[in-house]
Structures are given as C-alpha cells and as structure tokens.
N, C-alpha and C positions, 0 to 999 in steps of 0.2 A: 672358280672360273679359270681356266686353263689359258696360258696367251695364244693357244691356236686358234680364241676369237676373234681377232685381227692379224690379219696378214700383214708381216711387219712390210712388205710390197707390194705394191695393186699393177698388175699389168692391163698399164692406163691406154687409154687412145692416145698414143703418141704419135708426134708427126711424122716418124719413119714410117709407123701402120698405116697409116691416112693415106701418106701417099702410095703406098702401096697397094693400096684397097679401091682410090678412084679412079673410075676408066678414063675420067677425062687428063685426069691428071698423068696416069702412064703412057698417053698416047706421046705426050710433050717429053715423056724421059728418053735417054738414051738407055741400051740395054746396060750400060755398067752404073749407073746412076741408080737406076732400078733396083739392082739385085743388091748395092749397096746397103739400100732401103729395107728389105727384105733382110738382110745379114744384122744392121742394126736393130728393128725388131727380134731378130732370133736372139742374138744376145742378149739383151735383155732382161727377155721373156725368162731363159733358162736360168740364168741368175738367181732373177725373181724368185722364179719355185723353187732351188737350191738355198737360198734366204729363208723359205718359207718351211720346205719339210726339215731343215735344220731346227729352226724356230719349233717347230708342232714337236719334234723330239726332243728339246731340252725341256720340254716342258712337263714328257713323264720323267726323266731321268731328275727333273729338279734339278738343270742346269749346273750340275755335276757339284751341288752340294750333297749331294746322296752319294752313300759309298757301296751299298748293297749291289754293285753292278761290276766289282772292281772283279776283274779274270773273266770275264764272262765276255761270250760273242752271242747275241742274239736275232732274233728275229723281229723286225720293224712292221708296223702296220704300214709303213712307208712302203710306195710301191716299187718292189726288185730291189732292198734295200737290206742288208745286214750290219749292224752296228757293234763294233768292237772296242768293248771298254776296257779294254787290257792294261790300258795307259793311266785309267779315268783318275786314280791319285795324282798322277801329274797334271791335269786337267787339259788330257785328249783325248778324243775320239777319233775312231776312223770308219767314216759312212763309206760300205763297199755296196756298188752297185754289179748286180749281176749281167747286165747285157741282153737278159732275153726274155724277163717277164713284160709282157706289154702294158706301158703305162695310158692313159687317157686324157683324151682333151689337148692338145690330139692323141692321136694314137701315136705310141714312142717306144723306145727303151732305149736306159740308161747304161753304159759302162764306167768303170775306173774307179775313183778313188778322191774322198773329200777327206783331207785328214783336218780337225777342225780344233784348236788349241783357244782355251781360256785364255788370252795374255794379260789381261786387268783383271780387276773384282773376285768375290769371292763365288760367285756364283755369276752364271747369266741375268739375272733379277737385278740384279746392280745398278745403280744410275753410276753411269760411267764407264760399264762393264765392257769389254775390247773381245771381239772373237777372231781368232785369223784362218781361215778356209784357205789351204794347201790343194790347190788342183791339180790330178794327174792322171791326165790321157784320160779326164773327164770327158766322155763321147757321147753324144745325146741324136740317135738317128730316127727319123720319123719314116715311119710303115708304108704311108701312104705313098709318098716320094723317093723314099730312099735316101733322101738327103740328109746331110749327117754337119754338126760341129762338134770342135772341140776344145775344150780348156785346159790348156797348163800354165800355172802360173797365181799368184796370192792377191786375195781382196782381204780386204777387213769389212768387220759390222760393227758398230757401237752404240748400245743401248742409250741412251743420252740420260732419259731421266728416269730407269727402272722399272718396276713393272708391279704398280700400287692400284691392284683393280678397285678398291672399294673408294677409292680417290678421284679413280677416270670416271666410276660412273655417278658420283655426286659433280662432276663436271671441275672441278679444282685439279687437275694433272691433263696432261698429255703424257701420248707415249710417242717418243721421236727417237730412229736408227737412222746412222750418216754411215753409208757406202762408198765404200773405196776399192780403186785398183789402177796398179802402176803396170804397164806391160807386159797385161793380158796375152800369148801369146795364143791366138784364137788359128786350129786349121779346117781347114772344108775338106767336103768329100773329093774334090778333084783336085787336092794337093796345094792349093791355095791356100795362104796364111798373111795375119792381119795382126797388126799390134793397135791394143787396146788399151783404152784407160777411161773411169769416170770418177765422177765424186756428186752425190747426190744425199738430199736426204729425205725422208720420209715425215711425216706426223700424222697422228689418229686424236682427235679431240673426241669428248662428246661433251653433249647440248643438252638439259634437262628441259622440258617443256617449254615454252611461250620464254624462252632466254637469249633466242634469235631471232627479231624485225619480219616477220613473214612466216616462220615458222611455227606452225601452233603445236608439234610434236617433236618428242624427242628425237634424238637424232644424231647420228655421228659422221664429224667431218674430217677429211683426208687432204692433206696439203701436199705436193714436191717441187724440189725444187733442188738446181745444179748449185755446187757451194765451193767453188772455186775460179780462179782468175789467174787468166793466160793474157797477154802481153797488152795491158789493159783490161778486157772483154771479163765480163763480173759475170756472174750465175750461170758457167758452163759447168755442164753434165757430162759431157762425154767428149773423148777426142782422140786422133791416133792416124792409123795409116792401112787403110781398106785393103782388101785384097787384091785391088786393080796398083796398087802402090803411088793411089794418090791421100793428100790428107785430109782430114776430116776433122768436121766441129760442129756441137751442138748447143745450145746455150739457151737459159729461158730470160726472157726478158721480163716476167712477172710468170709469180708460182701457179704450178697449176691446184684449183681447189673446186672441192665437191663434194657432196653430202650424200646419206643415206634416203634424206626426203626426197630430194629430185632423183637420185639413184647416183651412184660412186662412178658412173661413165658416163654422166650428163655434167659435164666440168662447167660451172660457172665461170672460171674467169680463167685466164693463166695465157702466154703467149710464149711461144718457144721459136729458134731459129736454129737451119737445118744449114749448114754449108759445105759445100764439097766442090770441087775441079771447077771453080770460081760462080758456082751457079748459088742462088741462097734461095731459100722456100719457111716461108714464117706461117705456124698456128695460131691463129689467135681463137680461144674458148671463149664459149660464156659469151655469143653474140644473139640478135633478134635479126629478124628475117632481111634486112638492111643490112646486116653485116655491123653492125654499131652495138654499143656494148652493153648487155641484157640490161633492163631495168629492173623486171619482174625476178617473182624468187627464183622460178626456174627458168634458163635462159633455152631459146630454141635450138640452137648451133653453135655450129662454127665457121669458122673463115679461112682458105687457104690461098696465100698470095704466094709469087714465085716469080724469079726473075732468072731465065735460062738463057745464055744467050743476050739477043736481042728483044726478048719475046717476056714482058712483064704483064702481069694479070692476078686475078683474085677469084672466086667464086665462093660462095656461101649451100654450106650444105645443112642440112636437119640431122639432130642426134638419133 
C-alpha cells in the first residue's frame, strides 16, 4: 500500500472557508475582512495539494532511497508536472510545473518551480524524516476567475513517526507531519503581497472495529492542530501581514477531529479562532442543534460566533 492513501493534509472546513461560504456572515464583513478570508483559504488549500502531490510522488520514486531515477527528467502522473532527478543522489528533486495543462477541482494551472531537498533521514519513510520545499514564482491561477497566487519562499514537512502501514492498520501507529513556514512571501494577481507563516500539524489514526465507544466499524481518524506559541497565545496555526498590511492570527483553541464513520468533514469536535484589524470570529465543531457540544457519535454542526465591531453574535449551522 502506497502513502498516497492518506493525504498527509485534508483541506478541512476551516473557519476562513466558513466564513466565507455564509451569506449571513458576509453581509457583517467588510470587503477587506472578506477577501482576507478568501486569501487564507487559498493558501492553504494550495499548500495542502503541494504536500500532497509531493507525498503521492515520493512514493513511486521510494522517497529517494531508489537510485534508478538518478539523470533522468521525467514525466509525473501529477497534473502539468515534470520531475527532475538530476540531483536525486544529493537528495533533491525539482517539481517543474508547466503553466498550461489545466488541473481540476477547481479548474487551475500550475507554474514555477518546487525544488524539494531530503534534509534528515535516509529516505522519506523515516520517522523523523525533514523535507524542505524551495518555492519559486510557484503561480497557481484559476480558469474560472482568473485569479491567481503565488509563492516564494521555504516550508518544511516532517514525517514524525514514518510510514509502517502494516502497524497503522493493526491500529498500534499513527502517521503524523508538522508543517512549517517562516515568511511566506505570498503575491496576488493585482500586485498585492502578504507575508505569511504557519506551523501545524496533521495525524491519521486508524480504529480496528468495535475499539472506539459508538463505533461499530473500522475507521480512520484525522486530528489538526496549530503547534506553536506567540506572545503567550498556545495552538496558533498561522499568522503574518495580509495584503491590506494589516496583521493577522489564527489559533485553535482545541484540535480539530473526525473520522471516516461520520465522514473526514463532519469534525466532531475542535474550536479555532480567526483575528484580524481587531475583530475576532471563533469555530467551534462537533456541536447539536443548540450549539452545545455533540454528545452522540456523530455531531450535527457547528457554531460560528464573531465579534465585529460593536456587533457580537453566534449562529449554528448543519454540516
């Protein structure tokens, strides 16, 4: 079994999507609040699937314990992707995107350049193993809108506890990656540019039958959560200076968690807070129709409170 059965990232409901997604809630934004919102999702999101088709190729390449690849520029089942292992004895690669094969979900394409460097372990498979992703004039523009980011600038990924399938699926292992980035230098299509940073991390458990309180099926759970601390404030994920050149913070205050039984976007539990140009807006998952905190295995919603202004309030929506 290949690690491109879990996403080492799940582009989760998070509460930049949320608020972006309820009408009632954009009525209350201001337009720079808003697109904030929107910018924070994008980022993200693209991350994510650069995490993720990175992940899905080290996985034929054998995380570059395999030398059979060494001079050689190939062609990726990865979309608009050409991967050159010219380096791969040093332990790099360099993911070239073409710019104009259209990717999907949404409709996109890729340009630039992921230059992606082993810095620990001996392989990707490692418990401990360090990846560092070199972005440049990484440009991701969508069809639809025309609208376009882009990345320059270094994240790390790190393997925590390796990649022992026959472990994760007798339920004795997890597989857990802590994401990093120190000033993201992110630009938009209208010239506008944002300094970014997060530190997060991921887990994927699984659950062997009747081993989980409500669950009578196996089943695999997903945890995240922000894993660092600014001037006090414990469990933020992200943080830095918007395109409007104001600052920004996001932080969970309990991880978000969910499973394959109720589905990996019906989050049982986890609470996240959003703050930006002194307004703050809190997720809380994993609630019942009350807004109070699920009891049952699968919870119905969630909760979004916000205090804009003079103007504080809550509403509970259905997943």
């Amino acid at each position: 079994m290949k690690s491109s059965f879990l996403k080492i990232s799940l582009a989760t409901v998070v509460l930049v999507a949320i608020l972006g997604g309820c009408g009632i809630l954009k009525n209350l934004l201001d337009s720079k609040i808003e697109q904030h919102n929107t910018d924070s999702n994008t980022y993200k999101s693209e991350l994510d699937q650069a995490d993720n088709d990175i992940n899905d190729a080290l996985a034929d390449i054998d995380g570059f314990g395999k030398t059979d690849y060494h001079d050689q520029i190939f062609s990726s089942p990865l979309c608009g992707v050409t991967i050159d292992c010219t380096d791969v004895s040093q332990g790099i690669l360099y993911f070239n995107f073409d710019g104009t094969t259209p990717c999907f979900s949404p409709s996109r394409t890729r340009a630039g350049q992921i230059k992606v460097e082993l810095i620990n372990g001996n392989t990707w498979a490692d418990a401990g193993a360090v990846l560092r992703q070199t972005f440049i004039d990484f440009r991701v523009t969508h069809l639809a809108s025309g609208r376009s980011i882009e990345f320059d600038g270094v994240k790390t990924l790190k393997n925590l506890d390796g990649h022992d399938w026959w472990q994760f699926l007798l339920g004795q292992t997890t597989f857990s990656y802590e994401s990093r980035s120190a000033n993201m230098e992110v630009t938009f299509d209208n010239g506008a540019t944002a300094d970014w940073n997060h530190a997060r991390t991921v887990t994927w458990s699984y659950h062997p039958a009747n081993t989980v309180p409500g669950i009578p099926y196996a089943h695999i759970g997903f945890a995240a959560s922000g894993d660092t601390t600014i001037n006090g404030t414990s469990g933020i994920d992200s943080w830095g200076t918007n395109r409007f050149g104001s600052d920004f913070i996001t932080y969970y205050n309990q991880p978000l968690l969910s499973n394959t039984y109720c589905g990996l976007w019906r989050f049982n539990s986890g609470e996240l807070v959003h703050e930006v140009d002194g307004d703050d807006y809190t997720l809380t998952l994993g609630v019942d129709q009350n807004g109070n905190p699920s009891t049952g295995t699968c919870a119905y919603g969630f909760e979004v409170s916000w205090n804009v202004g003079n103007n504080s309030n809550s509403q509970v929506f259905s997943y």
